[in-house]
C-alpha positions as CSV (number, residue, x, y, z in Angstrom):
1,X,43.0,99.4,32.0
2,X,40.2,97.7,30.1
3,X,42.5,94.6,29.7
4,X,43.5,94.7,33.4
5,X,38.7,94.8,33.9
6,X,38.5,92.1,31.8
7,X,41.2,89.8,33.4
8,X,39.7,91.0,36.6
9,X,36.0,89.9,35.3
10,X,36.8,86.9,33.8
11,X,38.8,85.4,37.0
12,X,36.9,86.4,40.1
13,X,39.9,84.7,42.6
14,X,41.8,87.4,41.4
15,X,39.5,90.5,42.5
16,X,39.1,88.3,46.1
17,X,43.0,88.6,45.9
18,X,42.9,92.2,45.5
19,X,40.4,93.1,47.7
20,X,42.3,90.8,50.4
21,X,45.5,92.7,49.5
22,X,44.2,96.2,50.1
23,X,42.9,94.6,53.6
24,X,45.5,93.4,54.6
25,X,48.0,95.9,54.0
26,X,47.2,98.6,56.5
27,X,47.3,95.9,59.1
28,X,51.0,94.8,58.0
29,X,52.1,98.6,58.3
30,X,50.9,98.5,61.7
31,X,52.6,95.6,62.5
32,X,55.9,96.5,61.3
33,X,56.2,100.0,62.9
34,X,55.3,98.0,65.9
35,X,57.8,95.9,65.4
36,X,60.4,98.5,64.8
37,X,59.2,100.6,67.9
38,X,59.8,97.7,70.0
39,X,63.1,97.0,68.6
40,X,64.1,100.7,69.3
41,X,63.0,100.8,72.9
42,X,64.6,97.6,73.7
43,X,68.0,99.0,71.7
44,X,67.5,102.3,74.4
45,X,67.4,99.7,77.3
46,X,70.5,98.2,76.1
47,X,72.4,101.4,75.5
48,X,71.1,102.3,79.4
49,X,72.2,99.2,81.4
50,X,75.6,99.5,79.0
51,X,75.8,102.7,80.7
52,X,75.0,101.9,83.9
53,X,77.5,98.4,84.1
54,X,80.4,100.1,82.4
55,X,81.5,103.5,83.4
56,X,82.7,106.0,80.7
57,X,86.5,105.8,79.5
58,X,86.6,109.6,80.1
59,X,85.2,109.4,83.5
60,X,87.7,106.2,85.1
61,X,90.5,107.1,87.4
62,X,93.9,106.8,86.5
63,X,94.6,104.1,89.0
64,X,91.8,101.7,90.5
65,X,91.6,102.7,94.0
66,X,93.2,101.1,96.4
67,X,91.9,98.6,99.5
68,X,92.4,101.4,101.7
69,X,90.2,103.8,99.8
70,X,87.7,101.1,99.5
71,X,87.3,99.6,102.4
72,X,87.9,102.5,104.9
73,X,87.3,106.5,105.5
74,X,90.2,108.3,105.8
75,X,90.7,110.9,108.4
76,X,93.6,112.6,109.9
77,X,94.9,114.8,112.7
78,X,98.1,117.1,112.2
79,X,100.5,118.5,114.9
80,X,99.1,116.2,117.4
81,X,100.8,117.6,120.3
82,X,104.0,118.6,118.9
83,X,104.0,120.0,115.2
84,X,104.7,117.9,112.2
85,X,103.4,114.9,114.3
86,X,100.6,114.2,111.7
87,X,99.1,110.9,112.0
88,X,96.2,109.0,109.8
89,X,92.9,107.1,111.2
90,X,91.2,105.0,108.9
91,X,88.2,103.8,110.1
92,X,86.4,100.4,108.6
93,X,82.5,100.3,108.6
94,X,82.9,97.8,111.6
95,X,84.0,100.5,114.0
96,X,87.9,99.6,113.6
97,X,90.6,102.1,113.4
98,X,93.8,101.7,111.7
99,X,96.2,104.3,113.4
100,X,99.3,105.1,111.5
101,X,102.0,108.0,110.3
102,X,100.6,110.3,107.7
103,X,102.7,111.4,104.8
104,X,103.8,115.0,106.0
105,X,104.8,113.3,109.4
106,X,107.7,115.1,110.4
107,X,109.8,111.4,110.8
108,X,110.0,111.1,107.0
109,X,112.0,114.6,106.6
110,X,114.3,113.4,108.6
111,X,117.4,112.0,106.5
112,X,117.4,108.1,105.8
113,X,113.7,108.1,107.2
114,X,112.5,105.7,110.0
115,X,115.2,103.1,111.1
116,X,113.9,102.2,113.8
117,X,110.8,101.4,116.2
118,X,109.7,100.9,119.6
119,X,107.0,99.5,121.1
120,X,108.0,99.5,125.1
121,X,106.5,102.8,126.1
122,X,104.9,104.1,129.4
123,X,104.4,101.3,131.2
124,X,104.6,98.4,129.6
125,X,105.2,97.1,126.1
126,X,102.8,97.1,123.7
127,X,104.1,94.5,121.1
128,X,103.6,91.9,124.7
129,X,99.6,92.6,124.4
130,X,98.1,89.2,123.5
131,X,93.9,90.2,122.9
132,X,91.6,87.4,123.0
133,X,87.7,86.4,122.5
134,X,84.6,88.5,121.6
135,X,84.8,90.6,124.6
136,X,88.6,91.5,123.8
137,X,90.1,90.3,126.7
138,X,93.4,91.9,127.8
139,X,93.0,94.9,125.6
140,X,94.4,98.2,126.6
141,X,92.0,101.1,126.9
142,X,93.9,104.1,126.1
143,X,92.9,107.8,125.3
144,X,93.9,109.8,122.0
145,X,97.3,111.1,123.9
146,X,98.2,107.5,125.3
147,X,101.5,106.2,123.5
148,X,101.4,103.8,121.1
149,X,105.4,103.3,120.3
150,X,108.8,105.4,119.1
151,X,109.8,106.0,116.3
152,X,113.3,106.9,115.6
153,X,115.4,108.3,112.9
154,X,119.2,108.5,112.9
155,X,118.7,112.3,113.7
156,X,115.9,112.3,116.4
157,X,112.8,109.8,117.7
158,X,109.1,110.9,118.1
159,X,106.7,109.1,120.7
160,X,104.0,108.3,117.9
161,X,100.1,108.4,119.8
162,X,97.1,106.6,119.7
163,X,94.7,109.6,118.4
164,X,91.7,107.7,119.7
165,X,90.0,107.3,122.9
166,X,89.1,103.2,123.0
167,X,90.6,99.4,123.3
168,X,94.1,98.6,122.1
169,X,93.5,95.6,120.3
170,X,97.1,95.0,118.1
171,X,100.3,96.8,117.1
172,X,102.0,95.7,114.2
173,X,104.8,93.7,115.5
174,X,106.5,93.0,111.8
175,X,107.5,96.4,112.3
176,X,109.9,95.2,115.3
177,X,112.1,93.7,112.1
178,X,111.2,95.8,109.4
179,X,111.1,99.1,110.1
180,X,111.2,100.1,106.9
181,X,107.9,99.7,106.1
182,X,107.0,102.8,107.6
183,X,108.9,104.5,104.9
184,X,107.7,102.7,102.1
185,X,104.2,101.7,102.2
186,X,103.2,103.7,105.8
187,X,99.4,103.5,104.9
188,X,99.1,99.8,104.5
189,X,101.8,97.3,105.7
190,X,103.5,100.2,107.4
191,X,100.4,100.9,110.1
192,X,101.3,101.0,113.2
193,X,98.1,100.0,115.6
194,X,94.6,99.2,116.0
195,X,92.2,100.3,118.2
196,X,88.2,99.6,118.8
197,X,86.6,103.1,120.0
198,X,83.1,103.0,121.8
199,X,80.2,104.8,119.5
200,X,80.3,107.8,121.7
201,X,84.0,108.1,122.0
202,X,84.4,108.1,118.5
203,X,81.7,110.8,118.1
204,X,83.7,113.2,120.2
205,X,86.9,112.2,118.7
206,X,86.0,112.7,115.1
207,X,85.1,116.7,116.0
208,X,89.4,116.9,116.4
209,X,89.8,114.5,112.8
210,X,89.8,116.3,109.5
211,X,88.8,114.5,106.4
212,X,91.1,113.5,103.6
213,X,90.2,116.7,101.9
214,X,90.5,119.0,104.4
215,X,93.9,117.2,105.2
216,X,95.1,117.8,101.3
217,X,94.0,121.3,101.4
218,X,95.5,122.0,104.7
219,X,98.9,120.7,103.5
220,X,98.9,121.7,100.1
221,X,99.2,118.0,98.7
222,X,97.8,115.9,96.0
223,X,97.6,112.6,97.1
């Protein structure tokens, strides 16, 4: 100790160095726990927007959904005027409904499934309608019983309908030639028509539509 006084004494840069030292060091503490604060909070940031972007492992489907699920809310109306005749609507945010067979459709129970399908019903033949322009020219207004084609199996056929109330604006005429596609992919290639409802004709339609969940429950299926 006395040596460390007398070094201390004899060199007076070195007590201004000691004295700066003790200064300076609460200052550095400060800074650092700063410093590491910040780092932590911006760490917790991180960790948040990493969990916001990218979804837990645990949590993911096990298949992406599909355009269909994406793009369009599902409903669906069963026994539609004869039982088993269960048919699907989608509709897209634009107001446009994709009308097609529905899983439990009574047509797929049948043995070989769909072979064949007929658009000349009623009155005229709907695979003829040619709509054009904004305001839809040449469409067909129809109401939800108005028929939309036949379907046919090699056992029986089964007038398929348009569910909706509104404008007829395409059926899909690839079905003429491949008919199979209502057996194989029935809620995508496979649809069969669609049709523009006015804003209040939907509103009173949907209160006869069930949901995809109500649908599931209703027939017992996990789709």
């Amino acid at each position: 100790m006395e040596i460390q006084t007398a070094e201390v004494a004899n060199n007076p840069e070195t007590e201004d160095t000691i004295e700066s030292t003790k200064q300076n060091q609460p200052e550095e503490e400060v800074e650092h726990c700063y410093e590491q604060k910040q780092a932590l909070e911006e760490e917790e940031e991180e960790d948040e927007l990493r969990s916001m972007l990218l979804s837990d492992i645990g949590e993911l489907p096990l298949s992406p959904p599909s355009a269909t699920q994406v793009n369009f809310v599902s409903y669906f109306i069963t026994d539609f005027t004869k039982p088993g005749h269960d048919q699907y609507i989608y509709r897209h945010a634009n107001g446009l409904c994709v009308i097609g067979l529905a899983p439990t459709h009574v047509a797929f129970k049948d043995e070989g499934g769909i072979t064949n399908i007929d658009f000349n019903v009623g009155k005229s033949d709907r695979s003829v309608l040619k709509v054009s322009g904004k305001r839809k020219k040449n469409a067909m207004r129809s109401e939800s019983n108005t028929a939309l084609c036949k379907v046919s199996t090699a056992k029986d056929s089964y007038i398929v309908r348009c569910c909706v109330k509104g404008s007829l604006l395409e059926v899909n005429e690839r079905l003429i030639n491949q008919p199979q596609l209502l057996n194989s992919s029935a809620d995508r290639e496979g649809y069969i028509a669609i049709i523009m409802p006015r804003p209040a004709d939907w509103t009173k339609n949907k209160e006869s539509l069930i949901t995809l969940e109500e649908y599931k429950e209703k027939k017992e299926l996990s789709l």
